[in-house]
C-alpha positions in Angstrom: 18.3 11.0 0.0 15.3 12.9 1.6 12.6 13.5 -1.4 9.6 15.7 -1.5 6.8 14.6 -3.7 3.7 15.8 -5.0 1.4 14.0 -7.6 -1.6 15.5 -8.7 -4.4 14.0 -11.3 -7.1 16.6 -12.7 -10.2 15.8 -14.3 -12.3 17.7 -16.1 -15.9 16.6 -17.9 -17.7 17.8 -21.0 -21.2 16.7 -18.6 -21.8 16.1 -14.9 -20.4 13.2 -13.5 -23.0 11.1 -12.0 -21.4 8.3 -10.3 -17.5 7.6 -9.8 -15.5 4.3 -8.0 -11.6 4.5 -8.1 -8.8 2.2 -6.6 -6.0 4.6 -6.0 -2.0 2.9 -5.5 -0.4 6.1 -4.9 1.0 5.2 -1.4 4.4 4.1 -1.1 5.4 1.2 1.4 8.1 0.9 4.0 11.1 -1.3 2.8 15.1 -2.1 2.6 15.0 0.7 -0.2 12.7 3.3 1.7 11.3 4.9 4.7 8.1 6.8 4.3 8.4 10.0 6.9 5.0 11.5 6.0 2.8 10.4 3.0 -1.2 11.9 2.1 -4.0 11.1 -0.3 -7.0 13.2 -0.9 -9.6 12.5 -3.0 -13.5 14.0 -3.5 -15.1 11.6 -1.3 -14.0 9.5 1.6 -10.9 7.1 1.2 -11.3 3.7 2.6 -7.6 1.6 3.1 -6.8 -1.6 1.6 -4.1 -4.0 0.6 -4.1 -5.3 -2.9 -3.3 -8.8 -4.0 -0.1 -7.9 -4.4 0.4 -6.1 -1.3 0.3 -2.7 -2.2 -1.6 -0.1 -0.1 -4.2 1.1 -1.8 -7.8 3.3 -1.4 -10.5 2.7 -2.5 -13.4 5.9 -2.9 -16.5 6.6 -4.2 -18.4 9.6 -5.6 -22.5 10.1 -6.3 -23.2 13.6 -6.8 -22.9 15.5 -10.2 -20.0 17.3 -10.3 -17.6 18.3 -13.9 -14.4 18.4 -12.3 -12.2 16.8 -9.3 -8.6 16.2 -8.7 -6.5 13.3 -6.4 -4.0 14.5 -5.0 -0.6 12.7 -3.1 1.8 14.3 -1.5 4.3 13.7 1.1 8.3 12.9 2.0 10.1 9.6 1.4 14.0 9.1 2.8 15.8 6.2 0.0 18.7 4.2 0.3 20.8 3.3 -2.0 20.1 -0.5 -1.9 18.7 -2.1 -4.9 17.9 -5.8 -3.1 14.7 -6.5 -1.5 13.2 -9.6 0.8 9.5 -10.3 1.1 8.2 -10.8 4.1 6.8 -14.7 4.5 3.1 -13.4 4.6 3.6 -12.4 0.3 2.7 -14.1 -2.8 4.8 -16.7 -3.7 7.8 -15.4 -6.4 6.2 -18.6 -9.2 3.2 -16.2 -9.2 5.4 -14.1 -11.4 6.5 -16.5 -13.7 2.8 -16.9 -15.7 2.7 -14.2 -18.8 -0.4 -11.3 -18.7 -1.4 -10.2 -22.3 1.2 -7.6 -21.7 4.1 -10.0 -21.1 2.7 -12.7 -23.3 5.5 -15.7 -23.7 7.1 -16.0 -27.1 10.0 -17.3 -28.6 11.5 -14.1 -29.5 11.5 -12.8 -26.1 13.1 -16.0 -25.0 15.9 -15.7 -27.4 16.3 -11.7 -26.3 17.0 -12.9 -22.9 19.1 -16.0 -23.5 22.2 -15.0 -24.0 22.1 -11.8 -21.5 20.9 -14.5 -18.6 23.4 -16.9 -19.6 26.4 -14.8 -18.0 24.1 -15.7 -14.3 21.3 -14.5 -12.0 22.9 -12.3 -11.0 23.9 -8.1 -11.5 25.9 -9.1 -14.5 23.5 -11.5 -16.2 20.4 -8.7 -15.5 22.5 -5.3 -16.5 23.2 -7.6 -19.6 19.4 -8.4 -20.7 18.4 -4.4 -19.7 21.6 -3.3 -22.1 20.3 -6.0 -24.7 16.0 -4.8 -24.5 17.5 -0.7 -24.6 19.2 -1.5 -28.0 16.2 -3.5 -29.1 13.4 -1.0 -27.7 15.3 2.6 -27.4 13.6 5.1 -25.7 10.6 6.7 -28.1 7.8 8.6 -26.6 4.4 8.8 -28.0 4.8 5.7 -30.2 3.0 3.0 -28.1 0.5 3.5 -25.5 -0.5 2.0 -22.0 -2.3 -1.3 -23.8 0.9 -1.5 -25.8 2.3 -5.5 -25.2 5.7 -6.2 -24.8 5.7 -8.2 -28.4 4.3 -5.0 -30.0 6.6 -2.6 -28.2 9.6 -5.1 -29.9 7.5 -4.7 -33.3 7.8 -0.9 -33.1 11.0 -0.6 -32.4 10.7 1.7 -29.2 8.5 2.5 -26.1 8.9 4.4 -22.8 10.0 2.6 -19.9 6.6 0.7 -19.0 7.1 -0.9 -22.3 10.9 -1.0 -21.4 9.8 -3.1 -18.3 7.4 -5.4 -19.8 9.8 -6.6 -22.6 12.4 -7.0 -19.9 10.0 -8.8 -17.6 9.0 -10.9 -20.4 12.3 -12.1 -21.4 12.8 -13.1 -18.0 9.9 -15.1 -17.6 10.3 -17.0 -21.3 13.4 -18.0 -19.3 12.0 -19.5 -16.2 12.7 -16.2 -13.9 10.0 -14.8 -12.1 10.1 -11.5 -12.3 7.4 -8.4 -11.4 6.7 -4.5 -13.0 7.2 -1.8 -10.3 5.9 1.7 -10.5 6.8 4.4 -9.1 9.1 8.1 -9.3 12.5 8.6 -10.1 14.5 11.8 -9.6 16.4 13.8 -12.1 17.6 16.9 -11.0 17.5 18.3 -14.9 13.7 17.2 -15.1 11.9 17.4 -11.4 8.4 17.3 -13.2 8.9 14.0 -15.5 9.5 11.9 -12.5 6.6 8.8 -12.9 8.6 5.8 -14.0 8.5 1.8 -13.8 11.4 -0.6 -13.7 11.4 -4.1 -12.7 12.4 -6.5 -9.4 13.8 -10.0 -10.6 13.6 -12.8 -8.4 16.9 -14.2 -7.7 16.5 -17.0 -4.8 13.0 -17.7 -4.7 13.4 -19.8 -1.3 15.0 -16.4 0.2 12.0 -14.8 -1.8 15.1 -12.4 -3.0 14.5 -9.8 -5.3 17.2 -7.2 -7.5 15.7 -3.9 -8.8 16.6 -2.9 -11.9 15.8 0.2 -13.8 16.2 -0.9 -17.3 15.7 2.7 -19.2 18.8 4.2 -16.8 20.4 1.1 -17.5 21.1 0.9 -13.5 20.0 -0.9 -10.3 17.4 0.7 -8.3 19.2 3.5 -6.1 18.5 6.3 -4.1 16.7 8.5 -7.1 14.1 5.5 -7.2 10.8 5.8 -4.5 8.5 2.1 -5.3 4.7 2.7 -5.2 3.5 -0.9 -6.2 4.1 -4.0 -7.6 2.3 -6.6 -9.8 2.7 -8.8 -13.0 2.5 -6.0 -15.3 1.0 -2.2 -15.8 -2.1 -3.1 -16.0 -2.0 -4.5 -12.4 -0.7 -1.4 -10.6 -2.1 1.3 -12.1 -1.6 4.3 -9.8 -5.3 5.1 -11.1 -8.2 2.9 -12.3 -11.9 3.1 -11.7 -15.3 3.0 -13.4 -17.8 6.3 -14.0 -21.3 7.0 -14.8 -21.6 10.0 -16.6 -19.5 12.7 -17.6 -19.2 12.4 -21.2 -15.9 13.0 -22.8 -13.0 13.1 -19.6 -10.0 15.1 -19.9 -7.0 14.7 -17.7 -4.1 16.4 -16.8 -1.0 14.8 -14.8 0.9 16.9 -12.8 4.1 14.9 -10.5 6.7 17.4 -9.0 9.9 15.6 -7.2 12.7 17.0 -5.4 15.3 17.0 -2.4 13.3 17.5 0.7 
C-alpha cells in the first residue's frame, strides 16, 4: 500500500520566543516493512541530520530570534508491506538493551503475572496476540484519562489508556518476563479516520542471536501490516518522541497537532 502523509505541529506563544533547540524523529527509515519513496522536514531554522542511539534518523535545529509562532512540518510518501517481522542489521544495539525497565515500563510483579500465562503458550504469534488480548481487557481503550508521563503501572491502576499506554504495559509485561522488547511510533491508516493516524505499538524480540523482531499492534489487536508506517524506536515514549526540545522565552505555548494519512 502506497500512503501519503502529512504531519504538521503549530505553535503559538503568549510572548516572543527568544531561543528554541528541538530534536525532531519524524523521518521514517527503510526496512522489510517499508520503502520511503519521498520523505521532507521543514522546520524555522536550518535542520542538521543525525542518528539517535537507537538508530532513528533524526534533526536536530535551532532558533534565536524572537518570533510568537512557528510550525514543523513532515510530509512525504511511504510504500508498506504487509510483513510484520523485522532483522536488525549487525551495526544496532544489542536486543538485552531492551530488557532493563524506564520509569515508564518500571518492573513489577503484577505486570509479570499479566504476561505469564499469555507468554506461556510460546514466543511466538500465538503467545504475543495472547498477552496484547490479555493488556486490551486489562487497559481498554480510554482517551483523555492518562497522559504522556502516565507509567505502565498507573495506566493498569486506571483502568484504561490510549495505545502509548497500551504499549508500555505490553512492553512491560514482556520484559518482567525476560523478553526484550521496544515502543515504536509511528501512523496507522484507517480509512474511517485519515486524521487520527499517530499511533505506537510494540516489536518483541524473538531470537535475539538472529536479533529477530515481531510487530505487534496491541490496540488493533494485530501484527504490524500494511496500515502501519514505523518512525522510531526506543525503550519507551519518552525515548522517541517525534518532538522534544528546550525554549527560552515564549511564555505560555499552545500547540496544535495536525497528521493527515491516506492512499497515495
Amino acid at each position: 500500500m502506497k500512503l501519503s502523509i502529512a504531519h504538521e505541529t503549530h505553535y503559538e506563544y503568549s510572548a516572543p520566543l527568544h531561543y528554541s533547540l528541538q530534536t525532531l524523529r519524524l523521518t521514517p527509515q527503510a526496512s522489510a516493512h517499508q520503502t520511503v519513496l519521498e520523505w521532507a522536514v521543514n522546520a524555522p531554522g536550518q535542520l542538521f541530520a543525525e542518528r539517535d542511539g537507537y538508530g532513528n534518523d533524526a534533526h536536530t535545529w535551532s532558533l534565536e530570534r524572537r518570533v510568537s509562532r512557528g510550525a514543523i512540518r513532515a510530509a512525504g510518501c511511504v510504500e508498506t508491506h504487509n510483513s510484520p517481522w523485522l532483522i536488525d542489521p549487525p551495526h544496532a544495539l544489542a536486543p538485552q538493551v531492551y530488557l532493563r525497565s524506564t520509569p515508564l515500563t518500571p518492573l513489577h510483579a503484577s505486570l509479570r503475572e499479566l504476561g505469564r500465562d499469555a507468554l506461556a503458550q510460546g514466543l511466538n504469534e500465538t503467545g504475543l496476540m495472547a498477552l496484547a488480548g490479555a493488556v486490551l481487557v486489562r487497559l481498554p481503550y480510554r482517551a483523555e484519562i492518562t497522559s504522556v508521563e502516565t507509567s505502565a503501572l498507573q495506566a493498569l491502576a486506571l483502568g484504561g489508556g490510549v495505545c502509548q499506554d497500551q504499549a508500555h504495559v505490553f512492553i512491560a509485561a514482556c520484559r518482567a518476563n525476560g523478553i526484550a522488547a521496544r515502543y515504536v511510533s509511528g501512523y496507522f491508516y484507517a480509512a474511517d479516520a485519515p486524521q487520527l493516524a499517530s499511533h505506537a505499538w510494540a516489536d518483541v524480540c524473538v531470537d535475539i542471536a538472529e536479533r529477530r523482531w515481531l510487530s505487534v499492534d496491541i490496540t488493533h489487536h494485530c501484527l504490524m501490516d500494511e496500515r502501519h508506517v514505523r518512525l522510531a524506536v526506543g525503550p519507551d515514549y519518552a525515548a522517541c518522541l517525534p518532538i522534544r526540545g528546550v525554549r527560552s522565552g515564549g511564555g505560555d505555548e499552545s500547540m496544535r497537532v495536525r497528521v493527515d494519512i491516506r492512499p497515495a
